[in-house]
N, C-alpha and C positions, 0 to 999 in steps of 0.2 A: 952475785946479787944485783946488781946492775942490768946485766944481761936480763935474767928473770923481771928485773919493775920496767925495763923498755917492751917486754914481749909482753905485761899485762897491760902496759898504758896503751897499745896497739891494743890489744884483744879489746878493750874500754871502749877506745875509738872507734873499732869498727862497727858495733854494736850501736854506739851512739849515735854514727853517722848513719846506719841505718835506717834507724828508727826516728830520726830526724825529718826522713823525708813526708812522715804522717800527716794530712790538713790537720788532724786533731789529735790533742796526747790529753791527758789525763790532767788534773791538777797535784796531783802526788810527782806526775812527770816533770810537770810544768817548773815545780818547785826543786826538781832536780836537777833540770838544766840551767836554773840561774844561780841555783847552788855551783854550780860549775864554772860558772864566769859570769860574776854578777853586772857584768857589762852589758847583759842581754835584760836586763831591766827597761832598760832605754828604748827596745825592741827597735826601732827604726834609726836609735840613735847608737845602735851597735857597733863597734868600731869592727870593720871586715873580720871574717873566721875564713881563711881558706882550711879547711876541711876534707882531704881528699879519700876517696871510696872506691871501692875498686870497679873497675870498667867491663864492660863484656868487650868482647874482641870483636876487631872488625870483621865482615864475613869477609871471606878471601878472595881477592881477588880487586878491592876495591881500598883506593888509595882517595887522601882528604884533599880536597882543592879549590875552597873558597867556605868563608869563616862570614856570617850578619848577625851582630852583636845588637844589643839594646845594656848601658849600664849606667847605673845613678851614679849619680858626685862620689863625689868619697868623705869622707870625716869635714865636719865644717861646725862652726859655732852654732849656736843655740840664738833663740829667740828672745826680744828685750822684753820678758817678760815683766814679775816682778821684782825681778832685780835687786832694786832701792829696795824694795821694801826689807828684803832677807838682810841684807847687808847693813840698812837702820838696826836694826834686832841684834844683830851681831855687834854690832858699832857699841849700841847701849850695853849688851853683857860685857861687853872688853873692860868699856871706860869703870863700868861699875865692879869689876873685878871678880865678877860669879864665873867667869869661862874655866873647866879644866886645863888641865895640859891638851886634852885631845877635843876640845869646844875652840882654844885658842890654835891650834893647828887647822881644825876646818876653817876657822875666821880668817887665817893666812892663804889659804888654797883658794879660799872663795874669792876673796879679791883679787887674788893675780889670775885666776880664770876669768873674772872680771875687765882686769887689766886686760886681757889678752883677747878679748871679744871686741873692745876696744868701740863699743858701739857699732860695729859692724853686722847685723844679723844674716846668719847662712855662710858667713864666708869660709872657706878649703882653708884648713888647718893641712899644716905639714905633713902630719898623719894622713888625711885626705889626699896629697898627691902620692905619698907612699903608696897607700894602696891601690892605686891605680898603675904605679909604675910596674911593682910587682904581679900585678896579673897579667900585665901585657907583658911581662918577661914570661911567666908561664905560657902564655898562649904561644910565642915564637919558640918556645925552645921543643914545644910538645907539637907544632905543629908549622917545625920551619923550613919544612919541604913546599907547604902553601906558600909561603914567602919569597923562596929562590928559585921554585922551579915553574914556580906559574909567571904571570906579567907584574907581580912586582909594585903594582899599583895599590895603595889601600884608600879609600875613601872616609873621610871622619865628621860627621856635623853635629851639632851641637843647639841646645836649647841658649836663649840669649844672657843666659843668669851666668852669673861669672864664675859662679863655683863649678857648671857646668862646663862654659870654656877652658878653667885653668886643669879640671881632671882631664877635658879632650889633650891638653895640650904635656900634660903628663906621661898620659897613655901613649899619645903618638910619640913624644920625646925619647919613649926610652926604645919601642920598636925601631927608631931612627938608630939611638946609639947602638945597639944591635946589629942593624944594620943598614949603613947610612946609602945604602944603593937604593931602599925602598923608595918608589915615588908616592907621598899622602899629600892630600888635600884636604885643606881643612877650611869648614863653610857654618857658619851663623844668620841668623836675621829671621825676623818674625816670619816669614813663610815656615822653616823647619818649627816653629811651634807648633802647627798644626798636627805635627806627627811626633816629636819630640817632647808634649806634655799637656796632660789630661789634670780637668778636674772633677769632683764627683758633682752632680748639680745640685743648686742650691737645694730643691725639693728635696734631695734625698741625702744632702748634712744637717738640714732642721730636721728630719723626722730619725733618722740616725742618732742624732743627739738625742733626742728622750729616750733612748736604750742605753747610750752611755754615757749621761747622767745620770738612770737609772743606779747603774750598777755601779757606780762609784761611791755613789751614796751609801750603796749598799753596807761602806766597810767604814768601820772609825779606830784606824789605827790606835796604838798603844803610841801614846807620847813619852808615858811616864822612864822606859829603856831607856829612850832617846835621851831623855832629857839626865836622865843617870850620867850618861855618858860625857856629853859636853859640860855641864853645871860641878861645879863643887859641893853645892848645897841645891837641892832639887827648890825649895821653897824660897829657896834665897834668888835665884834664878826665874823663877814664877813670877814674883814678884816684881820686877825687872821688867818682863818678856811677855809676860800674859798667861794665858797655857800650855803654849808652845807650839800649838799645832800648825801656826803660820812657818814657825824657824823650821818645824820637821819638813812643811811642803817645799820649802825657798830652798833647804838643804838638799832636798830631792833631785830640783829641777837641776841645781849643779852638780850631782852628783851621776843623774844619768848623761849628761854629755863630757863628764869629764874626762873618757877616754879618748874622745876626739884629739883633747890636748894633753894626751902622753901621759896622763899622771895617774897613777896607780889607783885601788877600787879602795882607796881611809875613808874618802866620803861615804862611799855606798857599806861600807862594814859601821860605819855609825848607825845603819838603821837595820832594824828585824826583819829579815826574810820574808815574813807575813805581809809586811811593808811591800818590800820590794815584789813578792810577788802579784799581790791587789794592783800596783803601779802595774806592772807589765802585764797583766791582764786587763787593763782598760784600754791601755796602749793596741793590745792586739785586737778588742775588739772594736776600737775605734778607726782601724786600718781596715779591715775585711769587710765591716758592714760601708763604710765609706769607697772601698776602691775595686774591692772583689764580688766573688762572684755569690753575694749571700742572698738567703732565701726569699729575706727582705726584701732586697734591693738591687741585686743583680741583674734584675732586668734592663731596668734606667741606667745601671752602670756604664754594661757590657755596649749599650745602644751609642754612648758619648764618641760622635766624628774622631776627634783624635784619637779615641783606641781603634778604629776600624780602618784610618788613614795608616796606622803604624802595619798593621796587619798588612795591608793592602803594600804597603813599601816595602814589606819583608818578601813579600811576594816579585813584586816586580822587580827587583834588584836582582833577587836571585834567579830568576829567568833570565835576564838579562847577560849575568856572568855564567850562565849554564851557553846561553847563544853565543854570546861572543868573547870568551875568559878573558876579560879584559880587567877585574878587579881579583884582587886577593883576598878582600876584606872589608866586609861595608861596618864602620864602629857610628852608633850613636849612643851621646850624653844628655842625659836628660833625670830626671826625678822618681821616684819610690812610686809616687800616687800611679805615675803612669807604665812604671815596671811591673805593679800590681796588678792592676787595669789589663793591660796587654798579655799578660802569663795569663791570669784568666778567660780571657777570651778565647785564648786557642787551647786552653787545657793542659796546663803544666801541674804533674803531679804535686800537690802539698798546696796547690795556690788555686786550682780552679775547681776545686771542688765546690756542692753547693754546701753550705754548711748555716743554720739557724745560729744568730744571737747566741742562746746558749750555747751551741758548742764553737761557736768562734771566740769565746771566752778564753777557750784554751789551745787557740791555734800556735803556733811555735813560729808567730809573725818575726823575731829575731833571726830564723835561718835561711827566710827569703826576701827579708828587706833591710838588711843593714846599710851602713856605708856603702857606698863602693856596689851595692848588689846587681848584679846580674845577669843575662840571661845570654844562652850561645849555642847558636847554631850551624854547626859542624857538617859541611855538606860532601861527601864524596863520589865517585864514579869508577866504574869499571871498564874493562875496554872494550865492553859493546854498547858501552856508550849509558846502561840506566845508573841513574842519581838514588842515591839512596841520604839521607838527614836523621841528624843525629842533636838532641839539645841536651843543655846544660845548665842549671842554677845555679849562678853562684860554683861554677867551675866541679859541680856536682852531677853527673850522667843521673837523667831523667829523664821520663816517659811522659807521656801525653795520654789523659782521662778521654780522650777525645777520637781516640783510635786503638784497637786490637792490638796486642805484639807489643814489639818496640824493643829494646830503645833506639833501633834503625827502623824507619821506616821509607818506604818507598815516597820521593818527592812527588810525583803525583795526586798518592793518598793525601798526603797532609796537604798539598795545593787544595783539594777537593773540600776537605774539611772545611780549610778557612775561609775560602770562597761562597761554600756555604754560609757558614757566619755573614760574613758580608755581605752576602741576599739577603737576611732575614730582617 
C-alpha cells in the first residue's frame, strides 16, 4: 500500500510539475494549486518548492564547466504594515472574551510572529538561509565536476540589503563546507546595484495600480466563515470588532508570510479558499504587470538599465570563463522584481511571455518567484571546443520563448538573442 501511494504521489508530481511550467493556468487551476500548499497564497512570499522534473540528457559528448546564476533572498519577514492595527482587534477580542479556542490560538501566533519580526522589515528568517544552503548543496552535488575539475574559483556579489548579503553568505558557506578547497569571493557596494536590482518606473506602478486596484475591488470576501471560526458568538464578536473585515485582512497579511517562520498553514486554513485565492491572484497580477513582460507594460519594463546591465553581465562573464576558465561559477543575490525583469527579457518559459491583465490574473507567479527563486544557467563544452547552455528556474530545466529547440541551445544563438535585446 505504501509502495502503490509513493508511485501515485510521483505520478501527481509529475504531472504537476509539468504543467507548472504554463505563463497561464486556468482559475479552476489556480485554485488547485493553492489547494496544494496554501503557502502559494503569498505568491512571492512562498517559502522555496524545490520541485524536481525530469531532464533531457545531455547530447553526447559534451561535459558541464561553468554555472551564472541570478537568485532572490530567501524566506525573510514581512513589511510593518498594519500590524498594530490587527493585533488592536485581536487585543480587544481576548480581553473581551469573544475569541474561540482557534481565534485565541491565531491571537498567540500572530504576536510571536510579531515578536519575531521584531521591527525589522525584510530580514532572512532561518528558513531564508535554509534554503539557500540547500540549493547550493544541490548545485555541487549534481554538478561537482564544475567544482573540482575546473579552477575552483567561484565568484558571488550581492545587492547591499542584508537579506541579500546573509543568503550570499549561506549559499557560499555551504559550497565551502562542501568543499573547503573552493576559492569564493565575495563583493557588495552600490555599483553591483546597477545589475543586481531593478525597479518597475514610477510611470508604470501608478498606471499598474488602476488594474490592480481594479480587480481587488472586484471581490468582497465572506467575513461571516471567518468570523465563525475565531468568535464564540459571531454577534458578540461584531460587536467588539466591527464587521471583521479589518481582522480577516490583518489575519491575511500574517498568514501569507508565516511560512517564512516555520509555522505551519492554522492561519491561512482559518480563511476560505475563495479568500485565499482572490489574495493570490492580485498578488500575481501585481507582479507581472509591474515587473514582466505584460502587454501593458512590458515595454517600459524590459527597457529599465538594470535589467539590460544584468543581461549584458550574464554575457560578459560567461565569455570571459569560455576564454580564460578561470571561474567555476558566477552567483548573484539580489530581489524577485529583478529575477522577474531579467527571466523576461531573455525569454524564460512561464515568465516572459506577453500576457494582458486578464490573463496575468492567473499566472502561477508562486513557481517562479518564491523565496529563494531562481534562475541557472548551466554552461557545457565539447572537445571541439562548441559551448552549448542550458537554464533553469527555480532548479527546474527550461526553455527560452525567445529561441527554437532547446532546452540546449548553442551559446552563440542565445549570445545573438540577447545582444539583440540590448540594441533595441
Amino acid at each position: 500500500m505504501k509502495k502503490l501511494s509513493l508511485l501515485l504521489t510521483l505520478a501527481v508530481l509529475a504531472v504537476f510539475s509539468a504543467s507548472a511550467q504554463s505563463a497561464v493556468e486556468t482559475t479552476e487551476a489556480q485554485a488547485a494549486y493553492i489547494h496544494a500548499n496554501r503557502y502559494r497564497t503569498g505568491v512571492n512570499t512562498n517559502p522555496y518548492e524545490y520541485i524536481p522534473i525530469a531532464e533531457t540528457p545531455v547530447p553526447k559528448g559534451y561535459k558541464p564547466f561553468y554555472i551564472s546564476h541570478y537568485g532572490r533572498h530567501g524566506s525573510r519577514s514581512d513589511w510593518d504594515g498594519d500590524y498594530s492595527e490587527v493585533i488592536a482587534l485581536y487585543t480587544k477580542a481576548h480581553e473581551a472574551g469573544v475569541l474561540s479556542e482557534a481565534g485565541e490560538k491565531a491571537f498567540a501566533t500572530i504576536c510571536e510572529i510579531y515578536a519575531k519580526h521584531n521591527g525589522m522589515n525584510g530580514r532572512l528568517t532561518a528558513r531564508g538561509a535554509r534554503e539557500h544552503r540547500a540549493i547550493a548543496r544541490r548545485m555541487y552535488e549534481k554538478y561537482r565536476k564544475v567544482f573540482t575539475k575546473g579552477p575552483r574559483q567561484v565568484r558571488a556579489v550581492s545587492s547591499t540589503v542584508p537579506r541579500c548579503i546573509v543568503s550570499m553568505a549561506a549559499f557560499t558557506g555551504e559550497l565551502l563546507s562542501l568543499d573547503p578547497r573552493l576559492g569564493v569571493s565575495w563583493d557588495t557596494g552600490e555599483r553591483f546595484m546597477d545589475y543586481c536590482s531593478s525597479n518597475d518606473p514610477k510611470d508604470v506602478k501608478k498606471e499598474a495600480y488602476v488594474l490592480i486596484d481594479k480587480h481587488a475591488d472586484s471581490f468582497d470576501g465572506d467575513t461571516l466563515s471567518f468570523q465563525k471560526r475565531i468568535f464564540k458568538d459571531v454577534e458578540a464578536g461584531r460587536a467588539v470588532v466591527g464587521s471583521g473585515r479589518a481582522l480577516l485582512d490583518g489575519t491575511l497579511e500574517f498568514a501569507a508570510i508565516s511560512g517564512a517562520f516555520d509555522y505551519d498553514t492554522f492561519l491561512l486554513d482559518l480563511l476560505d479558499e475563495d479568500v485565499l485565492l482572490h489574495y493570490a491572484q492580485n498578488i500575481s497580477l501585481n507582479l507581472f504587470l509591474r515587473q514582466c513582460n505584460s502587454a501593458e507594460f512590458g515595454d517600459r519594463r524590459m527597457a529599465v538599465p538594470e535589467v539590460l546591465n544584468l543581461v549584458n553581465d550574464f554575457v560578459v562573464k560567461a565569455d570571459e570563463v569560455i576564454k580564460t576558465g578561470d571561474y567555476a561559477a558566477d552567483l548573484r543575490f539580489g530581489h524577485d522584481y529583478q529575477l522577474l525583469a531579467f527571466c523576461s527579457r531573455i525569454g524564460i518559459k512561464g515568465i516572459g511571455e506577453r500576457l494582458t491583465a486578464d490573463e496575468a490574473v492567473n499566472w502561477p507567479g508562486y513557481f517562479f518567484s518564491p523565496f529563494a527563486g531562481n534562475v541557472q544557467a548551466v554552461f557545457y563544452r565539447d572537445k571541439d571546443g562548441e559551448i552549448l547552455v542550458k537554464f533553469f528556474i527555480n532548479e527546474r530545466e527550461t526553455s527560452l520563448i525567445t529561441l527554437p529547440g532547446g532546452p540546449y541551445y548553442r551559446w552563440e544563438d542565445v549570445k545573438e538573442v540577447f545582444t539583440n535585446y540590448l540594441n533595441k
